[in-house]
N, C-alpha and C positions, 0 to 999 in steps of 0.2 A: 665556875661557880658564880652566881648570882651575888653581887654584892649591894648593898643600896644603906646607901648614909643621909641620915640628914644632922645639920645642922643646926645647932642650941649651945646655949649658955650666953654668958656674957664677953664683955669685949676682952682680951689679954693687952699685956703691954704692947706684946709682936704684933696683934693687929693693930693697935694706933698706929704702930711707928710705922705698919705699912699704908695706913693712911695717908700721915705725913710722905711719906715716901712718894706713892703716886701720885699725890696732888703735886707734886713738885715736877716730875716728872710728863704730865697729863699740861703743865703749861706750855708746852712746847709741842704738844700731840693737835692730832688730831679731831676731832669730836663732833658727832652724827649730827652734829647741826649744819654741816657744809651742805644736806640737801635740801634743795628751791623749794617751794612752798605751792602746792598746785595752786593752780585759778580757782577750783572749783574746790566744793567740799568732797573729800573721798567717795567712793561708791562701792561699800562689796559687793555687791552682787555683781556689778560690771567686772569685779574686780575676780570673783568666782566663776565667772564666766572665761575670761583671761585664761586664769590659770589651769583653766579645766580643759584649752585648747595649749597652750602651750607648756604650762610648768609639771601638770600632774604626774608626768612619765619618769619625772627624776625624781622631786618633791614630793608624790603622792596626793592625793585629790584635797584632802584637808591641813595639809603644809608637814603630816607625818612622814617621811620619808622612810622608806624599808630597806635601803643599801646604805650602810654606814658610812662611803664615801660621799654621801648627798646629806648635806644639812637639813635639819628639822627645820621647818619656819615658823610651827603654829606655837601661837604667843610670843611671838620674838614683836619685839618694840616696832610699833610702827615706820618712826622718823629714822631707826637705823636701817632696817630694811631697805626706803628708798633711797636713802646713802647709799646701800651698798650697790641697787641698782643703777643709780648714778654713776657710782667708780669703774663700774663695769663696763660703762660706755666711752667710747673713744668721742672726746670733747674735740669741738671743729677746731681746726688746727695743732691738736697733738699729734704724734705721734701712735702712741699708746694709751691706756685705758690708764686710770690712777689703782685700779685691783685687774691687772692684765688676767684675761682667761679667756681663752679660745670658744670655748662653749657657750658661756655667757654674753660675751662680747657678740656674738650674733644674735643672740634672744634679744638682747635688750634697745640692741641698736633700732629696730622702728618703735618702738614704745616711747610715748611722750609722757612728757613728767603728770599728767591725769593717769595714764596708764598704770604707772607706776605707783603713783596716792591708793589707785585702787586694788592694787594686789596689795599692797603693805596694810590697807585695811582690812581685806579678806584674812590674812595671812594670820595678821596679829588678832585677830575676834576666834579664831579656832583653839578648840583646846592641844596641851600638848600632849601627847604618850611620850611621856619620857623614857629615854634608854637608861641603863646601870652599869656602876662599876663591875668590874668580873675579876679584878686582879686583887686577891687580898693582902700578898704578901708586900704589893709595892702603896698599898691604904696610906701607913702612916706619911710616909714621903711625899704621899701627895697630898693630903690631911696640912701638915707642915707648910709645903709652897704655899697651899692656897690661905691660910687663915693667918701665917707670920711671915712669908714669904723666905729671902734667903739674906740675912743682914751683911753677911761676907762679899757676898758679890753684888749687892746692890738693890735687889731684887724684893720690890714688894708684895704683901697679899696682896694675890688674887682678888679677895675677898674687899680690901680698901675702896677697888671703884666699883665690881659687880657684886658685893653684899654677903653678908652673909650667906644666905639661901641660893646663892650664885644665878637671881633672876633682874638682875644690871639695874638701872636707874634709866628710864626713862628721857630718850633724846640726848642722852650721856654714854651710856655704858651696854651691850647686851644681853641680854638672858645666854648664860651657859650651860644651867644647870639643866640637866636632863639632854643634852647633845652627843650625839655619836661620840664615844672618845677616839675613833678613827677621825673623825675628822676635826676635832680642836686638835688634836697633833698634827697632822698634816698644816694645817692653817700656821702654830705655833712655828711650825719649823721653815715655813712660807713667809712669816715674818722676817725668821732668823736670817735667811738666806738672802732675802731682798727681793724674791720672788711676789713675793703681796705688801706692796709698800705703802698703804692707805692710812697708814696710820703708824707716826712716829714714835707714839710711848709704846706699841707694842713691835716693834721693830729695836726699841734699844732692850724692852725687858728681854724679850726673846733670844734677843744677842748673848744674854748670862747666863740663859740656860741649856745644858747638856743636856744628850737623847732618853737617858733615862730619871731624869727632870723632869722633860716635857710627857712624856710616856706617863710619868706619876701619877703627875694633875692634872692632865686629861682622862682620863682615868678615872682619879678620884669626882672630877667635875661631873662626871656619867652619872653619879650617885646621889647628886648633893640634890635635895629637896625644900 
């Protein structure tokens, strides 16, 4: 069943505290500002061109993607984007990629950091089609993680650093809302495991939470408008 939520009202006490929570947390993290800063000023169109040769087959031509296991990109923050395509690259004298993945790790590896300015600009100028929740009976649970989080294990909203409307903060945080919930759980649990270590606040939240946690609020994230 088609489920789709948005979110209103005012703040509750659960979301300050997960405010405070993440912010405390988010000192010790990571944050999309670790990627370079091109030479040049962005370019979509080079950048639509790019992606029209390389991404669209997984992605989808407009950053839509139609297989749940491929993240949407269109309106996803620019500066994260090429974060993410940064970590994806194995840095000269690592070993490893800082977001290890077999698949990306080859795309991105000849793309120079213009390359990259230019597809996070295409990427982020597109509109998104959002996907939705489908699971009603697990809503409220994930309604819960995301707006108060889980105060027993540690664990803040969701919603304290990607917002109420779950569309992040700008060179901070990313747009969730409207994302495969197939693939914010996979991702989540890629945190948990240590398998996608980019990022330390989301690696220790992840750590607190259980499969039918994560299943929730990915879930529920699917809906949030």
């Amino acid at each position: 069943m088609r489920y789709l939520d948005t979110v209103a009202g005012g703040l509750s006490k659960s979301f300050l505290a997960g405010i405070v929570a993440a912010a405390a947390l988010v000192s010790t993290g990571v944050s999309a500002q670790g990627a370079q800063p091109a030479a040049q000023k962005p370019d979509p169109a080079k950048g639509e061109q790019l992606a029209t040769e390389v991404c669209a087959a997984c992605h989808g031509p407009d950053g839509n993607s139609t297989a749940p296991v491929n993240p949407k990109l269109a309106a996803q923050h620019p500066v994260y984007l090429q974060k993410q395509l940064h970590d994806f690259k194995v840095k000269e004298g690592a070993k490893t990629a800082a977001r290890p993945n077999a698949i990306m790790s080859g795309i991105v590896a000849p793309l120079s950091d213009q390359d990259m300015a230019n597809l996070a600009a295409f990427y982020s100028a597109k509109p998104l089609k959002p996907a939705a929740a489908k699971n009603k009976e697990t809503v409220e649970l994930g309604r819960s993680i995301f707006r108060g989080g889980i105060a027993e294990k540690g664990v803040p909203a969701c919603a304290g650093c990607h917002g109420p409307s779950a569309s992040g903060i700008p060179s901070q945080y990313p747009r969730l809302g409207g994302q495969y919930a197939d693939y914010t759980e996979a991702q989540l649990k890629a945190f948990r495991s240590g398998a996608r270590g980019n990022s330390a606040t989301m690696t220790t939240i992840a750590g607190r939470l259980q499969d039918p946690e994560i299943k929730a609020v990915a879930d529920y994230i699917a809906g949030v408008r």
